[in-house]
C-alpha positions in Angstrom: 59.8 -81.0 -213.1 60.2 -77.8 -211.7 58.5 -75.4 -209.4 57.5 -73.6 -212.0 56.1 -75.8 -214.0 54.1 -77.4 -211.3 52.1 -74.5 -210.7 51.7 -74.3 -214.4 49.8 -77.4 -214.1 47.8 -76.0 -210.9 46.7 -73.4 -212.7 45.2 -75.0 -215.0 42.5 -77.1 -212.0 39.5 -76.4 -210.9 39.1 -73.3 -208.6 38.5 -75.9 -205.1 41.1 -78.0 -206.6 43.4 -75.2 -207.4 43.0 -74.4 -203.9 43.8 -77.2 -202.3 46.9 -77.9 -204.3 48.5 -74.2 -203.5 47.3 -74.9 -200.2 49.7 -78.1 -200.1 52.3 -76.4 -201.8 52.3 -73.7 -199.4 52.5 -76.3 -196.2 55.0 -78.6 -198.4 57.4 -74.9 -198.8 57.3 -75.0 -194.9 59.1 -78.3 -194.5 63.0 -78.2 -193.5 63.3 -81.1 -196.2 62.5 -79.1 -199.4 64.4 -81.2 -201.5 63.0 -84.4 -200.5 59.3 -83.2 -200.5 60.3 -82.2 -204.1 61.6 -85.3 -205.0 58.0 -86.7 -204.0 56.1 -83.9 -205.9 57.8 -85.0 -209.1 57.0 -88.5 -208.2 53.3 -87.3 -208.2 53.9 -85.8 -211.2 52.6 -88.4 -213.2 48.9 -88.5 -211.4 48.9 -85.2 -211.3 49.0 -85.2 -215.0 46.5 -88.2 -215.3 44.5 -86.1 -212.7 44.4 -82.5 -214.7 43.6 -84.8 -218.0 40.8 -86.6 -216.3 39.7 -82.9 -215.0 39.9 -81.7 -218.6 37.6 -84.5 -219.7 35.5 -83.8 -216.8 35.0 -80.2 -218.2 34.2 -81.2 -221.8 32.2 -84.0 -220.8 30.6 -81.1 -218.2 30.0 -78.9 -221.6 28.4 -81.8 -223.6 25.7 -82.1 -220.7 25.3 -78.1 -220.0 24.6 -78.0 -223.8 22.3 -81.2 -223.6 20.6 -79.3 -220.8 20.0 -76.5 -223.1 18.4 -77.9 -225.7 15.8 -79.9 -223.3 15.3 -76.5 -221.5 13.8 -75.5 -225.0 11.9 -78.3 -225.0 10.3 -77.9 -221.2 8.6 -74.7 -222.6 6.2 -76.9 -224.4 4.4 -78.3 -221.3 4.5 -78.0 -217.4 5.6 -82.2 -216.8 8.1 -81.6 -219.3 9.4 -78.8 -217.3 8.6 -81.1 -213.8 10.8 -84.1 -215.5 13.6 -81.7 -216.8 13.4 -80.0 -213.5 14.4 -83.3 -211.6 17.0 -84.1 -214.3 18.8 -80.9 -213.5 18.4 -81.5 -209.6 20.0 -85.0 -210.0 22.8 -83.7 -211.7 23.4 -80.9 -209.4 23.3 -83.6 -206.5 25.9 -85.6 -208.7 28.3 -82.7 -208.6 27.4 -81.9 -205.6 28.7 -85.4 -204.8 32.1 -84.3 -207.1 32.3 -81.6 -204.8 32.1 -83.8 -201.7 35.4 -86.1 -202.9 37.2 -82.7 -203.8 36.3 -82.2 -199.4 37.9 -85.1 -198.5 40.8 -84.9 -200.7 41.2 -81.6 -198.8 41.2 -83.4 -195.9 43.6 -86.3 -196.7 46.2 -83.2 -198.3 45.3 -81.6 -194.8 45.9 -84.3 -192.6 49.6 -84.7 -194.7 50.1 -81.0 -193.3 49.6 -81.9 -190.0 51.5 -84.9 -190.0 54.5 -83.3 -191.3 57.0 -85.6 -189.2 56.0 -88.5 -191.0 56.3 -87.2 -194.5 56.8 -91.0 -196.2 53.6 -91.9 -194.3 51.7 -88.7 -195.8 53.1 -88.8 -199.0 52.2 -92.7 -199.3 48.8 -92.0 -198.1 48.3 -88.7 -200.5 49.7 -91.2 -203.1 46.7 -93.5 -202.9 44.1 -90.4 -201.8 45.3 -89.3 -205.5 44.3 -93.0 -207.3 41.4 -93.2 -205.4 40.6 -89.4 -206.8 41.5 -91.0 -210.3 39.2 -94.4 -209.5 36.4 -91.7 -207.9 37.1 -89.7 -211.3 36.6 -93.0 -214.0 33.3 -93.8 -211.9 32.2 -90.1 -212.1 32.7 -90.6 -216.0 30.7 -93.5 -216.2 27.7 -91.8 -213.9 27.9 -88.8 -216.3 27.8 -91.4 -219.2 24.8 -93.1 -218.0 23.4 -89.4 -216.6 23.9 -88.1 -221.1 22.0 -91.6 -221.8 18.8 -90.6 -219.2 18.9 -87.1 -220.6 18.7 -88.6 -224.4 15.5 -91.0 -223.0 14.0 -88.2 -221.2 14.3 -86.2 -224.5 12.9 -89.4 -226.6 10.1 -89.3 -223.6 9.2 -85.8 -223.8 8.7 -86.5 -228.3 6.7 -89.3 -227.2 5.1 -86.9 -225.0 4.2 -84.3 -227.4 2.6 -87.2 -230.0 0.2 -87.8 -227.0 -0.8 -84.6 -226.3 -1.9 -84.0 -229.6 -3.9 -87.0 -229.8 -5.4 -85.9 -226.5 -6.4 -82.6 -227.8 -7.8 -84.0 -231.1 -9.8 -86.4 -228.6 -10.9 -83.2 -226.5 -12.2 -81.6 -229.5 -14.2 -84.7 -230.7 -15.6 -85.1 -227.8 -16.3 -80.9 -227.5 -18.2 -81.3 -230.8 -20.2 -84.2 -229.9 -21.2 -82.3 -226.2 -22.4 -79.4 -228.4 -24.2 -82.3 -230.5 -25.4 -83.5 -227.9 -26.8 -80.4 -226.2 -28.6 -79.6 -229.3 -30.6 -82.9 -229.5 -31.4 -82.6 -226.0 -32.9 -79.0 -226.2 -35.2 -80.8 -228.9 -35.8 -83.4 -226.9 -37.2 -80.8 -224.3 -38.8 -78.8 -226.1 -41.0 -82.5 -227.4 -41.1 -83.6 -224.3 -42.7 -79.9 -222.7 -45.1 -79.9 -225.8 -46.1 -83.6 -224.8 -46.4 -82.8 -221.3 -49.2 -80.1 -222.5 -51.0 -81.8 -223.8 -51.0 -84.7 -221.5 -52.1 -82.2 -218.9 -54.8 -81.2 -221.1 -56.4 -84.7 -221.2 -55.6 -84.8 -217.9 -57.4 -81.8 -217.3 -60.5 -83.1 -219.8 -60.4 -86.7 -218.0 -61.1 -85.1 -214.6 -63.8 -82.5 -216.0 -65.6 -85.5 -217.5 -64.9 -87.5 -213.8 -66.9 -85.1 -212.0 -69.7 -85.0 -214.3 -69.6 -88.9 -214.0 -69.2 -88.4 -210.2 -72.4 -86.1 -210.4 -74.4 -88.3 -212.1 -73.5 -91.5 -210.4 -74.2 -89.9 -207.1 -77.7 -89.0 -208.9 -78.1 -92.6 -209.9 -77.2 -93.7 -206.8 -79.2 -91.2 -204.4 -82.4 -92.6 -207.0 -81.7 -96.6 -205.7 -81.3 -95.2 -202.5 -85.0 -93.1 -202.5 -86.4 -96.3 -204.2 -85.6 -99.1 -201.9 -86.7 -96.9 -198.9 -89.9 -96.2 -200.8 -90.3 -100.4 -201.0 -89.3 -100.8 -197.2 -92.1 -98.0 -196.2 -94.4 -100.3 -198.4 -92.7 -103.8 -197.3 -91.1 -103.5 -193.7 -93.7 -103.1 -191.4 -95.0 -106.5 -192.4 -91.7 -107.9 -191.6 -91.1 -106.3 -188.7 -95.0 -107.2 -187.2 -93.8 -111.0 -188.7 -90.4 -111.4 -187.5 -89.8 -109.3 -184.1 -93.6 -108.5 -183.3 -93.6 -104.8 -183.6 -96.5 -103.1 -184.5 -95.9 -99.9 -186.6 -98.0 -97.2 -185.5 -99.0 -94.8 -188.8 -96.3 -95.4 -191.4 -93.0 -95.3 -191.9 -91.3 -91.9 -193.4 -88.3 -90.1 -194.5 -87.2 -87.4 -191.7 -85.9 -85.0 -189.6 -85.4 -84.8 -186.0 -84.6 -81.5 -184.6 -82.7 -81.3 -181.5 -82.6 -77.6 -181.0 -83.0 -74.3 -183.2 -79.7 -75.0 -185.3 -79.0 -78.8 -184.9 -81.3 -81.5 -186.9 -80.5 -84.9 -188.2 -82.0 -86.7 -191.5 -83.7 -89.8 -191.2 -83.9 -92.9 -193.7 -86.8 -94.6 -192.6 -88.1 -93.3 -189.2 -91.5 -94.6 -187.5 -92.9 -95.5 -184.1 -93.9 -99.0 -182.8 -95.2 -101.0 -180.3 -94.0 -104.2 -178.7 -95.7 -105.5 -176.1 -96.4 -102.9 -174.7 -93.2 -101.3 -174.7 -92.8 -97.9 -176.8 -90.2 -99.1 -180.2 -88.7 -95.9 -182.2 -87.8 -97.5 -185.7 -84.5 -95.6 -186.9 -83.0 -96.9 -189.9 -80.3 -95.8 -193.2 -80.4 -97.2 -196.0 -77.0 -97.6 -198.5 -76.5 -99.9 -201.7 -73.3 -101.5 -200.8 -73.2 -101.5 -196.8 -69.3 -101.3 -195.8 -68.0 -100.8 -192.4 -67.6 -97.2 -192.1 -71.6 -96.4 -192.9 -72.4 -98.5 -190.0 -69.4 -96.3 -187.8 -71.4 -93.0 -188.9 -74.8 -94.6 -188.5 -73.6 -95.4 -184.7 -72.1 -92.0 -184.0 -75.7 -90.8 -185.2 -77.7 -92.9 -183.0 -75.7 -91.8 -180.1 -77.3 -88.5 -180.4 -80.6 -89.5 -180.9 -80.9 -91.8 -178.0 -80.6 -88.3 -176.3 -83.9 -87.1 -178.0 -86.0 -90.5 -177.5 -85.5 -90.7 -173.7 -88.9 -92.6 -173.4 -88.2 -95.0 -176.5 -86.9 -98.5 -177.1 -84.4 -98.0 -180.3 -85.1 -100.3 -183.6 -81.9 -99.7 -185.5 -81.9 -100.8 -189.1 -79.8 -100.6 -192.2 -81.5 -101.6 -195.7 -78.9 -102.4 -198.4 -78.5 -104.5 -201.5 -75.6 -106.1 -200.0 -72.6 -106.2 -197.9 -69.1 -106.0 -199.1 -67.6 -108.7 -196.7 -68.9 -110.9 -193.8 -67.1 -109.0 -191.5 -69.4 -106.2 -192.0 -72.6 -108.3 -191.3 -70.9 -109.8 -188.2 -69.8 -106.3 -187.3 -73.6 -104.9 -187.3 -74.8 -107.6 -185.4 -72.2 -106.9 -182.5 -73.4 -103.2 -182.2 -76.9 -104.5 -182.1 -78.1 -103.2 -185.7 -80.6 -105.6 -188.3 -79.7 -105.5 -191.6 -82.5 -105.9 -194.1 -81.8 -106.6 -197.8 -83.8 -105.0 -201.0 -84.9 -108.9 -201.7 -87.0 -109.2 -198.9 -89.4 -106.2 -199.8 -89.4 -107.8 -204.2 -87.3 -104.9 -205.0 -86.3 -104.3 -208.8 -85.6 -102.0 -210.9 
């Protein structure tokens, strides 16, 4: 082969490849032996040949793939993770020539290191020699990368179909699921507008049940304040009999119902009040009277005895409480502690 036709062939690379070759050719012109470098050249001849035919398939395999990558490009447009996966696709491919580009480097290097080692020409020519097969081996694995690269692309494609069948489902399921929100929406405004109708009118018997509360309230407390009046009205009758029986007190005049009037604004009203004698020693009867006697009227009844002890300086106090009953025991034990007799409507043949 000559010259000539040698750069026919180089012409005919890739630019980086292109480059490196006239870049040999240009060192290999420099060498005193021209004859015997191109004695080795056409001994390359042969790879070089196998070399620009695997480049050739390179390119059309290259084409199959950039057309490949067009028609997923179309197919990104659809949705944004098509575009993602597509995306990634494209950036390991780019790496993959990137990594095509990388070989090219070192083959540059090994034809460079050839250069510089000029003196040993056998040595550089063996070594470009096996540079070129491992190019070739580099080359077969490439094709089998870019093989298995066409056969990701066709899944990814597959994927992306697959892809589209969900989304549709997914959007039919949106729009079920839209229509029974509005459904739902509706029966709830109903359900509302029930339940604010309901409430009205449970707040009108509401209303109605406490109205009717009070009036009870009213009239219990009228009921009660008549008990009240009537078993003080027995123990004016009954109690000064007991008390002359039980704890020797004569009752002076009678027993009444009361006020005791501390200054110009400040009185108190008494139950049952009355004055007494016991031997010889001045008794002040004070006494309350309640139909069920619980702990609290006997805590207010104390606090008001506090204020008339003030007022009867001179006076022994007779505290009393008249009741039907206790609530508890406790209460009972409690009155007795504080010093207070407890007289029940029984004693005085009370009845209504």
């Amino acid at each position: 082969m000559s010259f000539k036709q040698f750069f026919e062939i180089i012409e005919t690379l890739e630019p980086k490849t292109k480059e490196a070759f006239l870049h040999l050719a240009d060192e290999v012109s420099k060498l005193n032996n021209i004859e015997k470098l191109s004695r080795k050249v056409e001994n390359l001849d042969e790879n070089i040949n196998q070399l620009n035919l695997t480049v050739q398939s390179l390119i059309e395999l290259q084409k199959g793939i950039i057309k490949s990558l067009s028609e997923l490009t179309e197919a990104q447009k659809k949705s944004e993770e098509r575009i993602t996966k597509l995306e990634q696709a494209i950036q390991e491919l780019t790496e993959a020539q990137k990594k095509s580009e990388e070989r090219i480097t070192k083959l540059e290097q090994a034809i460079q290191e050839l250069t510089e080692t000029q003196k040993k020409s056998e040595e550089r020519f063996a070594k470009l020699e096996q540079a070129i097969q491992e190019l070739t081996e580099t080359q077969k694995k490439s094709e089998q990368r870019f093989a298995k690269l066409e056969q990701a692309i066709q899944e990814l494609t597959e994927a992306q179909k697959k892809s589209e069948q969900r989304f549709a489902k997914i959007e039919l399921t949106i729009q079920m699921l839209i229509d029974a929100q509005r459904k739902t929406e509706e029966e709830l405004r109903e359900f509302k507008k029930t339940t604010e109708e309901n409430f009205r009118k449970v707040w009108e018997s509401i209303n109605i049940l406490n109205k009717n509360q009070k009036r009870f309230n009213k009239q219990l407390g009228g009921i009660t304040h008549t008990i009240g009046y009537m078993l003080e009205n027995y123990a004016y009758k009954y109690l000064p009999v007991i008390l002359k029986n039980e704890f020797e007190i004569e009752i002076k005049g009678q027993l009444k119902r009361d006020f005791i009037q501390f200054d110009k604004l400040h009185y108190e009203e008494i139950n049952i009040l009355g004055e007494g004698t016991k031997n010889g020693r001045k008794i002040i009867i004070i006494g309350e009277s309640k139909s069920q006697l619980k702990k609290k009227d006997i805590e207010k009844f104390l606090q008001k005895l506090e204020k008339i002890k003030t007022f009867y300086k001179d006076y022994e106090l007779f505290p009393l409480l008249l009741t039907h009953m206790v609530i508890n025991p406790f209460v009972r034990e409690f009155a007795k502690e504080k010093g207070i007799h407890i007289f029940y409507s029984y004693q005085f043949n009370f009845s209504l």
